[in-house]
C-alpha positions in Angstrom: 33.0 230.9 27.1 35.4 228.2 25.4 38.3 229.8 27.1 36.4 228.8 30.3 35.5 225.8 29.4 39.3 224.9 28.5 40.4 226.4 32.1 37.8 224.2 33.6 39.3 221.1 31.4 42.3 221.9 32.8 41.8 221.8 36.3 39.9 218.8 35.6 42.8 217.0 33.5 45.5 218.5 36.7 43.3 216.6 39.1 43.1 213.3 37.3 46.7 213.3 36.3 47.4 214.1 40.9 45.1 210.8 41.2 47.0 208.7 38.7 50.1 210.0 40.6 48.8 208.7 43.5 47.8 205.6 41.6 51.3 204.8 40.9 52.5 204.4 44.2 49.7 202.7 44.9 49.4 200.2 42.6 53.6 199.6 43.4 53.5 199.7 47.2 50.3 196.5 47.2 52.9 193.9 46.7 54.8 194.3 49.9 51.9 193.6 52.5 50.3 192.2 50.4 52.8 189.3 50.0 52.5 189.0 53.9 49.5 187.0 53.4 50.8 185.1 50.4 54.0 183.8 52.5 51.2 182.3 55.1 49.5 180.1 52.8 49.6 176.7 52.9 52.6 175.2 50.1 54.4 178.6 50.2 55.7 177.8 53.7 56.8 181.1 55.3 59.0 181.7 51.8 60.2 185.7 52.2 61.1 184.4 48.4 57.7 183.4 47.4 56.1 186.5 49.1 58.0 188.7 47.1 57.5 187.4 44.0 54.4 190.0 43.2 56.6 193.0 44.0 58.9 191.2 41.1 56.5 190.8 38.6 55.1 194.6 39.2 58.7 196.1 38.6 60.0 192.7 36.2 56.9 194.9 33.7 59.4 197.6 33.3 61.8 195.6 31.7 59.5 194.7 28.8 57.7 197.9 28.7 60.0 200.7 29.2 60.9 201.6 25.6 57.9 200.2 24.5 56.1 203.5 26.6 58.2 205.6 25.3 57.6 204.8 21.4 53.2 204.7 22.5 53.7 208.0 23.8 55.2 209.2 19.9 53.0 207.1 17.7 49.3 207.5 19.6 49.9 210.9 22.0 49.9 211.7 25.8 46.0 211.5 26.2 45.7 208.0 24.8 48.8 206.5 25.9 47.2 207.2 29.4 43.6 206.5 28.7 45.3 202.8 27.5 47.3 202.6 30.9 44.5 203.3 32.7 42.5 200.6 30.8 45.6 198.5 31.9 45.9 199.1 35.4 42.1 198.2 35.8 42.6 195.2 34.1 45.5 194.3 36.3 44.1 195.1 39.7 40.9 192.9 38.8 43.1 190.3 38.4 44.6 190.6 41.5 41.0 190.5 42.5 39.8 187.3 41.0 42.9 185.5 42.6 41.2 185.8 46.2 37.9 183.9 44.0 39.4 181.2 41.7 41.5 178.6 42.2 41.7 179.4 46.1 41.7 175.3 47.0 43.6 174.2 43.8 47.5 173.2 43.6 49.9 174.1 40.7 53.6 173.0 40.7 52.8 172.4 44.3 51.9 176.2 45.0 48.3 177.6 45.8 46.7 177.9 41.9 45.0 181.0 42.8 49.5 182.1 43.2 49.7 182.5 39.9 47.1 184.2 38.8 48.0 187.0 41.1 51.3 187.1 40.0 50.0 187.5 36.3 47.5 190.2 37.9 51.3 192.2 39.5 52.6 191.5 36.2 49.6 193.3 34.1 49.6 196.2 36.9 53.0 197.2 36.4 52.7 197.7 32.4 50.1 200.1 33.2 52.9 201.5 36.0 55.3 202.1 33.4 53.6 203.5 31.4 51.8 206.0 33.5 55.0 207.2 35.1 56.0 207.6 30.9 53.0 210.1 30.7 51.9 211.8 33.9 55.5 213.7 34.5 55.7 215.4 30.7 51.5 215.5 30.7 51.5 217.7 33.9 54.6 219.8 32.4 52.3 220.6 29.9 49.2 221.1 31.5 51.1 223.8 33.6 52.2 225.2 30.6 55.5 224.3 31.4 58.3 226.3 33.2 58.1 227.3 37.2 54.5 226.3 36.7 55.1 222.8 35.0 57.6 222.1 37.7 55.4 222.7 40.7 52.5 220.6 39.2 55.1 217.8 39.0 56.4 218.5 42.6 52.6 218.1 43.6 52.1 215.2 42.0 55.1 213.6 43.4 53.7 214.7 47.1 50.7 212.8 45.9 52.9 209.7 45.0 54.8 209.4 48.2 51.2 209.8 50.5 50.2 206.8 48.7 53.2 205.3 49.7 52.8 205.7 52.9 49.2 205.0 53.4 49.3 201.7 51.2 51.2 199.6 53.6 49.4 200.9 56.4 45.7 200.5 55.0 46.7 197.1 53.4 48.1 196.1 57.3 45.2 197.4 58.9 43.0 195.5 56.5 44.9 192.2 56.8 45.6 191.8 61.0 47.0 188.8 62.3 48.0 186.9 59.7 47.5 183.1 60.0 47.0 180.6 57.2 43.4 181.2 56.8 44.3 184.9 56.0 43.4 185.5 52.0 43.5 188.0 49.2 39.7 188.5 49.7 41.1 189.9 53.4 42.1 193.1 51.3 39.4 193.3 48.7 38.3 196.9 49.8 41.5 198.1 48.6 41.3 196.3 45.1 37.8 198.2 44.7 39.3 201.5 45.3 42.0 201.1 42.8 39.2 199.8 40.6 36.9 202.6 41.2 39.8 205.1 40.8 41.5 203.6 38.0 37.5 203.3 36.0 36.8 207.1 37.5 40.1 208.5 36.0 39.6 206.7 32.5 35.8 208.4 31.8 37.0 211.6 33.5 40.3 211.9 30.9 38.3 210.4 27.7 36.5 213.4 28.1 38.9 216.6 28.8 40.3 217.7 25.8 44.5 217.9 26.2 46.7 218.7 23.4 49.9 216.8 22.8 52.9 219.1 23.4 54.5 218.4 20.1 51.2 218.3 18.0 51.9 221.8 16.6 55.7 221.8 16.3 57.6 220.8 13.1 60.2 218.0 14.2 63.5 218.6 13.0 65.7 215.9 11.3 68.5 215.2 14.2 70.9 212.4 13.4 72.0 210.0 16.4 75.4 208.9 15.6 76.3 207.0 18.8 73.6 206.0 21.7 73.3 206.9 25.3 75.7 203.8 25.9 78.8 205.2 24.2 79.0 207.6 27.8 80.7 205.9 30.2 79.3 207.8 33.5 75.7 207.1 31.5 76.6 203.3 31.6 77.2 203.6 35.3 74.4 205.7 36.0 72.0 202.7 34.5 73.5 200.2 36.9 72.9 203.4 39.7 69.3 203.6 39.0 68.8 199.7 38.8 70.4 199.3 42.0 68.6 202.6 43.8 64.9 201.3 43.1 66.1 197.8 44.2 67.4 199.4 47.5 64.4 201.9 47.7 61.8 198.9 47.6 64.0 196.5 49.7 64.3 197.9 52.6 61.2 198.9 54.0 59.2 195.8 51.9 61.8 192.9 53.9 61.2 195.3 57.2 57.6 194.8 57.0 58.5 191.2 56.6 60.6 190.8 59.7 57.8 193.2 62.2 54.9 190.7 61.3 56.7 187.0 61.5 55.9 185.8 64.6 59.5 183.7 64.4 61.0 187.5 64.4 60.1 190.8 65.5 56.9 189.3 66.1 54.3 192.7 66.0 51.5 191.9 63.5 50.7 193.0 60.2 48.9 196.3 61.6 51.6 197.3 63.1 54.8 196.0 60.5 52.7 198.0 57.6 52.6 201.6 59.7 56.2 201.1 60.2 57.1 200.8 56.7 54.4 203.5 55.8 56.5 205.6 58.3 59.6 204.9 55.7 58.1 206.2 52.9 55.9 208.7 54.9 59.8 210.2 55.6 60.7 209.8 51.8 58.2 212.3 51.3 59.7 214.8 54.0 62.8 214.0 52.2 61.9 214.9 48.9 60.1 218.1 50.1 63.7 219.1 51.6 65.5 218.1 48.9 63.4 220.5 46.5 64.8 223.2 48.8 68.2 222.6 48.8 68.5 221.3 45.4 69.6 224.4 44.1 72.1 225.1 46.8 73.9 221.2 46.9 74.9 219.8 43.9 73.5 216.3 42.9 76.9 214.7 43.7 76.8 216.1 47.0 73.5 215.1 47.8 73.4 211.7 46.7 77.3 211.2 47.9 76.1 212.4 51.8 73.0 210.0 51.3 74.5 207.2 50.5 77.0 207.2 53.3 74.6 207.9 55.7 72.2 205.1 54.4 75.2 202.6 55.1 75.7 203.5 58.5 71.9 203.4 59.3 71.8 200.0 57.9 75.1 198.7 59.4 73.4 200.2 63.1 70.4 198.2 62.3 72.4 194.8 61.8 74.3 195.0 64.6 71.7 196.0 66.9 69.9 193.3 69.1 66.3 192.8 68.3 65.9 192.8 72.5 67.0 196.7 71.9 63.7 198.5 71.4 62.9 201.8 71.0 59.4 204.1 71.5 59.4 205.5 67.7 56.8 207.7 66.4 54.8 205.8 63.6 52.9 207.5 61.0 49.2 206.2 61.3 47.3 207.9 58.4 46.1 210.5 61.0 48.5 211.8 63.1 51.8 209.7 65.1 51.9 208.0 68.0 54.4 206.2 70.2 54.9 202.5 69.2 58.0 200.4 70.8 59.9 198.9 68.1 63.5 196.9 67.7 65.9 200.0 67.5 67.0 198.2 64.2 63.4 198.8 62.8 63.6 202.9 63.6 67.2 202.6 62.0 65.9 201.1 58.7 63.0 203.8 58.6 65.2 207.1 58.9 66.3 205.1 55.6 63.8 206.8 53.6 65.4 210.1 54.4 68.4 208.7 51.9 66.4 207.1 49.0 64.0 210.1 48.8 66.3 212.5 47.1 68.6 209.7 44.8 66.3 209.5 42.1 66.7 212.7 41.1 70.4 213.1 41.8 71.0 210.0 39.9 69.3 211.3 36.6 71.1 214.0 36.8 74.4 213.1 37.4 74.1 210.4 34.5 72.3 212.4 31.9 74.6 215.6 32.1 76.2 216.0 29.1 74.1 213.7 27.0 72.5 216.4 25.0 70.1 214.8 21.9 71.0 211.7 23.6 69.0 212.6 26.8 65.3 211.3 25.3 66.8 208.0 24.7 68.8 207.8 28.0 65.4 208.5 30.0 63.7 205.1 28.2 66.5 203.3 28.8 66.2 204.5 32.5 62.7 203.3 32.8 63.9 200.0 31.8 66.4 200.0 35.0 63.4 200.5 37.2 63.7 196.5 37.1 66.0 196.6 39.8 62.8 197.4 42.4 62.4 193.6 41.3 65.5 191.8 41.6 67.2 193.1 44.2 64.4 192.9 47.2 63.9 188.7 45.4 67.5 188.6 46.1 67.4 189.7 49.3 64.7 187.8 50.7 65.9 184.7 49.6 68.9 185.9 51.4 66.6 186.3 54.5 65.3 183.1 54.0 68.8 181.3 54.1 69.9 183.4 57.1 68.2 186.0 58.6 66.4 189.6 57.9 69.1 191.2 59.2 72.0 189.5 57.1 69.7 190.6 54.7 70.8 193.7 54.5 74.0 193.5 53.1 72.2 193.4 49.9 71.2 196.8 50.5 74.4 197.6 52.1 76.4 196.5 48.6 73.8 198.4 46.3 74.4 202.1 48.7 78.3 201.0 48.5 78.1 201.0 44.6 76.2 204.5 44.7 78.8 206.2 46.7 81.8 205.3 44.2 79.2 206.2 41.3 78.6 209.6 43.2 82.4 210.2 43.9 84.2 208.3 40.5 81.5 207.1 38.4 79.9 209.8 37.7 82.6 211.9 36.0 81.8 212.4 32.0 85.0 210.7 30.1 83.3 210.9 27.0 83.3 214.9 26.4 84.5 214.4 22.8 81.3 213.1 21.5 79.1 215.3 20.3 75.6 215.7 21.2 74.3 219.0 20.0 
């Protein structure tokens, strides 16, 4: 009988940890459509810069709590680590929420009031971000009990992450219309009450399943760390990667759904510019479902070598293509596809997603071979990298506001350049002669 009642904990706990999965892409992909409606408002002025200041504060969180998550996790275990994320992320979201209801006719620094307090809600959503993605990977490892098993829970969950992705932008879009100045955050308040409900939903459902930390029954030896992750050279190079991978990852499709809904550019709407870019990361998911194929067969340098390349030719098609070029594109809708007629640039910048899907994984890989005891560590200071999904689409959205979308770009362009030389040169380990058993 308590055998079945730990199986049924179990499932329980596996199906909480797929929502908060979900959750993280969720919670990440708001800021993007989101800051369509901010960049309408009266004082922000049609500011690309301004309207992607949420998306910065979500991912600026990492840089602050990456390590931080990583020393919770060790000092107060998996299953309150996540029950005080979860706490987090609630607390976040209703902040978001109370921006559409307080100070929505005041001024600060000459910027809506009610601004700020929804960047301080992206700001409080992405601690509980980072330190979810710190827990849910290793949690549902264990949960499976590890091995083949472990592994496919965590491929599940990441299925999970990228259909959030897609439907985010899409649902937000749908939500939101044509935006004009009058459009407001209280526009999407059905989507802040499901991340509320879900977020309050997960937190009774996991304060009550019983999980066991992985380590709680296993004597911890005394290893000595004589150098750090940052004595490896391809290491070092592979933080810069990772940094510049997310920024590139985010970027693209967040400054595409940008250029489809201003009326100055592409011109199509919110509805429409937020199942485009939920098309991206609709094919990110396809991508990562391949790449779990052939991941065995290609080796990471390969793979992220042959994605890079690709993602710069994509991109340099989609600059120098005419926005009077359009093309019938299938668009992801939630449901099913159908036909939508689109600047060729915009389908160009969506097979994108087919490139960033599988670099995450190659990157990791590439700069944590050979790191040995030094692997832990390196994985923290990778979390803290995640910052880039931050400061690179700021950069190049004020980029778009100085020039255009499509000059844009070459911020992209630069960050896919600097993965190709880390996935042909970088990457080599120099630093063989330290040891890291």
């Amino acid at each position: 009988m308590t055998q079945q009642k730990q199986q049924n904990g179990s499932i329980i706990a596996i199906i909480t940890m797929m929502f908060l999965f979900a959750m993280i892409s969720f919670v990440t992909n708001l800021a993007a459509p989101i800051g369509v409606i901010w960049k309408n408002q009266p004082g922000i002025e049609g500011s690309n810069f301004l309207g992607m200041m949420g998306n910065m504060m979500n991912f600026a969180a990492y840089l602050f709590m990456g390590i931080p998550a990583g020393r919770l996790l060790l000092k107060i275990g998996y299953k309150k680590t996540a029950l005080l994320a979860i706490a987090v992320g609630l607390l976040g979201v209703f902040t978001q929420f109370l921006s559409g209801k307080v100070g929505v006719d005041s001024q600060l620094f000459g910027l809506p009031a009610n601004f700020f307090l929804y960047l301080l809600g992206a700001f409080i959503a992405g601690f509980s971000v980072c330190m979810l993605n710190t827990v849910v990977n290793p949690m549902l490892n264990l949960l499976g009990g590890g091995g083949n098993k472990g592994n496919q829970l965590i491929q599940i969950g990441g299925t999970c992450n990228s259909l959030t992705g897609t439907l985010t932008p899409m649902f937000v879009g749908a939500l939101i219309g044509e935006v004009t100045k009058d459009t407001a955050m209280s526009d999407v308040n059905l989507v802040l009450y499901i991340a509320m409900a879900v977020f309050a939903v997960a937190f009774l459902i996991l304060a009550m399943v019983p999980i066991v930390d992985p380590d709680a029954d296993k004597k911890k030896g005394n290893i000595v760390y004589e150098r750090s992750p940052w004595a490896f050279r391809h290491f070092v190079l592979g933080t810069i990667a990772i940094f510049v991978y997310v920024g590139v990852e985010v970027g693209i499709p967040g400054t595409l759904n940008f250029f489809l809904a201003d009326p100055n550019a592409a011109g199509l709407g919110a509805t429409v510019a937020g199942f485009v870019a939920g098309t991206y990361w609709f094919l990110m998911l396809c991508g990562r479902f391949l790449g779990s194929m052939i991941g065995g067969k290609v080796s990471s340098k390969v793979m992220l070598m042959s994605a890079s390349g690709l993602g710069i030719a994509l991109i340099v098609g989609a600059m120098i293509s005419p926005i009077t070029t359009t093309v019938s594109m299938p668009v992801f809708t939630g449901s099913g596809f159908a036909m939508q007629l689109v600047p060729l640039s915009a389908l160009l910048l969506v097979l994108c997603g087919l490139c960033t899907s599988i670099m995450w994984g190659s990157i990791f890989n590439l700069a944590t071979e050979g790191l040995g005891k030094y692997t832990a560590a390196g994985s923290g200071i990778f979390m803290m990298m995640v910052v880039g999904g931050g400061i690179l689409p700021l950069i190049q959205n004020w980029v778009a506001d100085i020039s255009t979308y499509m000059v844009s770009y070459l911020v992209p362009i630069a960050g896919l350049a600097y993965m190709l030389y880390y996935a042909l040169i970088g990457s080599k380990n120099v630093n063989k002669d330290i040891s890291v058993d």
